[in-house]
MIDOSE-1310 file (N, C-alpha, C; in nm, 2 decimals, decimal comma, always signed):
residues 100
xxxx	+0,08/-0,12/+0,00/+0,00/+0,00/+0,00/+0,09/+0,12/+0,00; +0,06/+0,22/-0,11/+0,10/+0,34/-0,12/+0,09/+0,45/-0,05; +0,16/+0,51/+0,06/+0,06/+0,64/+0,15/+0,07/+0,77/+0,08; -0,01/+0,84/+0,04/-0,04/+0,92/-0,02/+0,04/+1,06/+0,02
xxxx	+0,14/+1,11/-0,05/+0,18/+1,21/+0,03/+0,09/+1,39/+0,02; -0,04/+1,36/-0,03/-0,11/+1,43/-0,06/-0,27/+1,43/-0,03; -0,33/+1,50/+0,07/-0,45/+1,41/+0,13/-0,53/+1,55/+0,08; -0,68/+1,56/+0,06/-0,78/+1,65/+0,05/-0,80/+1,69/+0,21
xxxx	-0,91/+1,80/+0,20/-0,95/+1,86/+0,33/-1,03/+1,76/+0,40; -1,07/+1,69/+0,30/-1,22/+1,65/+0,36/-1,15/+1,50/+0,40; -1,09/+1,46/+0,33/-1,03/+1,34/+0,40/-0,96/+1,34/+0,51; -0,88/+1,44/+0,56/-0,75/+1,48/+0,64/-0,89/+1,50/+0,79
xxxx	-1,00/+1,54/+0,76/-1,08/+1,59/+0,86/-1,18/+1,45/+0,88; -1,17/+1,39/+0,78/-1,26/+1,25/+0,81/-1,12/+1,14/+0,85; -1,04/+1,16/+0,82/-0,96/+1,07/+0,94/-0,92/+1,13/+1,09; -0,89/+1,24/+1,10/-0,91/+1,29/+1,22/-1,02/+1,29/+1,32
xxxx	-1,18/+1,28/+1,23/-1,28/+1,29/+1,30/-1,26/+1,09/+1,34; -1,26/+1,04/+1,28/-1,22/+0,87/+1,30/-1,13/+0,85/+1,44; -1,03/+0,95/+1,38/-0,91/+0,93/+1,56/-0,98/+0,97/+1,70; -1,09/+1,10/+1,66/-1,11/+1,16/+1,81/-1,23/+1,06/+1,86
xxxx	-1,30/+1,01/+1,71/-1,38/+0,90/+1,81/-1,33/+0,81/+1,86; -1,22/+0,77/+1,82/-1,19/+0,61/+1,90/-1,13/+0,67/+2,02; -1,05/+0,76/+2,03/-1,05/+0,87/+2,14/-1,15/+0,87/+2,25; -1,23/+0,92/+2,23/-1,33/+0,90/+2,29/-1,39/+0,82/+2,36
xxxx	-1,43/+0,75/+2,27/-1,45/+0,57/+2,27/-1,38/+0,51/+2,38; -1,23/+0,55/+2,37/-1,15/+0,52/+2,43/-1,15/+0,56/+2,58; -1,17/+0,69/+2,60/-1,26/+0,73/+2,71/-1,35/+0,71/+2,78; -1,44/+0,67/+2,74/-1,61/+0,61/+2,77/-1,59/+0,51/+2,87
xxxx	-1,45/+0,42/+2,81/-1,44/+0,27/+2,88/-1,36/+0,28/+2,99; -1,27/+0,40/+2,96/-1,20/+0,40/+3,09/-1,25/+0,46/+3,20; -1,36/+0,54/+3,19/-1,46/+0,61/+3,29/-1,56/+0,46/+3,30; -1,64/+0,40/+3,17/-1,72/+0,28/+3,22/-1,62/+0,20/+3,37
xxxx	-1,51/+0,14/+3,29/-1,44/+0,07/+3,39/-1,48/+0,08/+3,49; -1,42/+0,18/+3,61/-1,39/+0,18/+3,71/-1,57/+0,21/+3,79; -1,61/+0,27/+3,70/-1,74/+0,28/+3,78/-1,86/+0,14/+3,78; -1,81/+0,03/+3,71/-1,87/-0,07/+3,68/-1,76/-0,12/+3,82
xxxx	-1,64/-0,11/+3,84/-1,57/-0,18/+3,98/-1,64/-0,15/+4,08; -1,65/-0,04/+4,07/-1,72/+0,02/+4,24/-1,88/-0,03/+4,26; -1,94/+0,02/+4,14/-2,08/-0,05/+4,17/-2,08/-0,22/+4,19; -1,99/-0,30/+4,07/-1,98/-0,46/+4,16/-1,91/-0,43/+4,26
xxxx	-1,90/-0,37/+4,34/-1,85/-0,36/+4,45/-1,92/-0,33/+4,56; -2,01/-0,30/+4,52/-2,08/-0,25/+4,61/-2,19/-0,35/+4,62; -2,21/-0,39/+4,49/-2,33/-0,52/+4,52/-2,29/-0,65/+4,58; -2,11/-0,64/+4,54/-2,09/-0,75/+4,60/-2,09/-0,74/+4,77
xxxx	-2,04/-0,61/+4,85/-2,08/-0,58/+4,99/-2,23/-0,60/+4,99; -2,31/-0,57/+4,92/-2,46/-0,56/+5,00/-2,49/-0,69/+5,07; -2,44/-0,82/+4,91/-2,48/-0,99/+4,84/-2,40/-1,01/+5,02; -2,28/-0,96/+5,03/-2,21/-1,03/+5,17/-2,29/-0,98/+5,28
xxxx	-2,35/-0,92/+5,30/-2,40/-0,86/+5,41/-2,57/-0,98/+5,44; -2,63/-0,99/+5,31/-2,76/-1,03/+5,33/-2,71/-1,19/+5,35; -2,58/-1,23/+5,25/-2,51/-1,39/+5,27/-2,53/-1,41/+5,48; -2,48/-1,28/+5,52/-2,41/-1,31/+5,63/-2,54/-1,34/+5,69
xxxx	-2,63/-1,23/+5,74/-2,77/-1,28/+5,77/-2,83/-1,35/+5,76; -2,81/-1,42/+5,63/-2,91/-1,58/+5,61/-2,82/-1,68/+5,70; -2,69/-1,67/+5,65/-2,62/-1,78/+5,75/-2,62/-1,76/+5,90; -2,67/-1,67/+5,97/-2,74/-1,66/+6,10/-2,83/-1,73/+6,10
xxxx	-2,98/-1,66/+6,06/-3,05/-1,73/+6,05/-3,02/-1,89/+6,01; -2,97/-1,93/+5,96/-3,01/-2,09/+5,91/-2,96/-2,14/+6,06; -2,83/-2,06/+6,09/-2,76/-2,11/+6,27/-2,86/-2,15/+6,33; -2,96/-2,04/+6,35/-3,06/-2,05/+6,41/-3,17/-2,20/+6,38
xxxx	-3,21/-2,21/+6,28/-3,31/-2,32/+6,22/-3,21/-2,46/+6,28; -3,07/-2,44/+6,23/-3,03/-2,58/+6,27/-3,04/-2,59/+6,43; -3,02/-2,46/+6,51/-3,04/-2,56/+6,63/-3,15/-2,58/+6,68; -3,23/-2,50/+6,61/-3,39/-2,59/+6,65/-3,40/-2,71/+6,61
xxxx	-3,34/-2,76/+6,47/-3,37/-2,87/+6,43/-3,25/-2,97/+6,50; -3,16/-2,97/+6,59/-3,13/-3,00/+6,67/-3,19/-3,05/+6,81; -3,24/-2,92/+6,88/-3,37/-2,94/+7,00/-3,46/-3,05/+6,94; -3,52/-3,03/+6,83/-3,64/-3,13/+6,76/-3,61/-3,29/+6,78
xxxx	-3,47/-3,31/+6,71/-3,43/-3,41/+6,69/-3,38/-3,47/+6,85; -3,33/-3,40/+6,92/-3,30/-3,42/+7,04/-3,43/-3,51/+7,11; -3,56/-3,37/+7,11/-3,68/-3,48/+7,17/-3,75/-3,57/+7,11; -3,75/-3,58/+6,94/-3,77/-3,71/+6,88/-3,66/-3,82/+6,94
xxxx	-3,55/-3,84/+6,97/-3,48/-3,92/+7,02/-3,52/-3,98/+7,19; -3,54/-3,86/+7,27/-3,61/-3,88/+7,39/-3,75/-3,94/+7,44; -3,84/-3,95/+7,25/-3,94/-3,99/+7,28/-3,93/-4,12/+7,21; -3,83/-4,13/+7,13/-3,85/-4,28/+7,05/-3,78/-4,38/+7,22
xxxx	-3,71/-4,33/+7,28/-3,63/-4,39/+7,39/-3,75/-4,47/+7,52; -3,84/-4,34/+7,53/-3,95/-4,35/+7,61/-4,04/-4,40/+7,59; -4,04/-4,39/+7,46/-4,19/-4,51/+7,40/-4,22/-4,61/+7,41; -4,13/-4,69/+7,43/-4,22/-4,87/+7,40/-4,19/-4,84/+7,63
xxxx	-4,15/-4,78/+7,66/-4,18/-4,80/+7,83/-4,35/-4,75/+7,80; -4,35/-4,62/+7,80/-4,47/-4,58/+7,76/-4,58/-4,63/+7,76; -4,57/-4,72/+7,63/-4,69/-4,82/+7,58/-4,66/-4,92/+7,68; -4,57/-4,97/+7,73/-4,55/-5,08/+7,82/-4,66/-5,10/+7,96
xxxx	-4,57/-4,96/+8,04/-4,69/-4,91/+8,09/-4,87/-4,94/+8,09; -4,89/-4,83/+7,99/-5,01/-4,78/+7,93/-5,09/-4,97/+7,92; -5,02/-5,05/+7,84/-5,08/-5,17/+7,84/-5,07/-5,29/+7,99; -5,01/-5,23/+8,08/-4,98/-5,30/+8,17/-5,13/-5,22/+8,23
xxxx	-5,12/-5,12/+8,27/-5,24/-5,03/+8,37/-5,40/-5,11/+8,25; -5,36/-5,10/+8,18/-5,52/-5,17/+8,06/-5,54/-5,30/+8,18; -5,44/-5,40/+8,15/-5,45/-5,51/+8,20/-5,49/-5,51/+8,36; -5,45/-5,46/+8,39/-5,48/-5,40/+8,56/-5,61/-5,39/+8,56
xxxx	-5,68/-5,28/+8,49/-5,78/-5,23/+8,46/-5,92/-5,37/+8,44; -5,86/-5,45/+8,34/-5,93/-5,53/+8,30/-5,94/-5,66/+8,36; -5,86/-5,66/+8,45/-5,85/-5,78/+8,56/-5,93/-5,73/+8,67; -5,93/-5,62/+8,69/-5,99/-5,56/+8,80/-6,15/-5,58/+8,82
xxxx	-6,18/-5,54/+8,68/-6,31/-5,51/+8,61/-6,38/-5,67/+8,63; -6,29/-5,80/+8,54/-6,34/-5,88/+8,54/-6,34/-6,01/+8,69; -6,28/-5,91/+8,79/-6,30/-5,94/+8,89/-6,16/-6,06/+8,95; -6,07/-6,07/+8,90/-6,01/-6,16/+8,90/-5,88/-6,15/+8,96
């Protein structure tokens, strides 16, 4: 390719106007950039803040579901005495009744 050592007005001002946009352009991104950091930046503080909260809360749910499980264990342990019981007093009941 030949470079022209001879350019018109109109071309000399249409490649210029070509440079200040990429110029520009070029600008746009380096102002987008940093203001796209700060804002994920900022969402990312909020996302950690409400993270942190839920993970409280859940602290919270598991040790209920702890307590829960604690007294389903206390009642599976006590149960068959329970019913043992409960059918021992029937029998009582029923011997009583039928006189015997």
């Amino acid at each position: 390719m030949t470079i022209p050592t001879y350019v018109t007005r109109e071309e000399f001002e249409a490649r210029v106007g070509v440079l200040e946009r990429e110029v520009d352009g070029e600008k746009l991104v380096s102002r987008y950039t940093p203001e796209q950091a700060r804002h994920n930046g900022e969402d990312l503080g909020a996302l950690k803040s409400q993270f942190s909260r839920f993970e409280t809360r859940l602290d919270g749910v598991d040790k209920r579901i702890e307590r829960v499980e604690q007294k389903i264990d206390g009642l599976a342990r006590s149960l068959p005495g329970s019913v043992a019981d409960a059918m021992s007093e029937v029998e009582r009941e029923r011997r009583e009744r039928d006189g015997r």
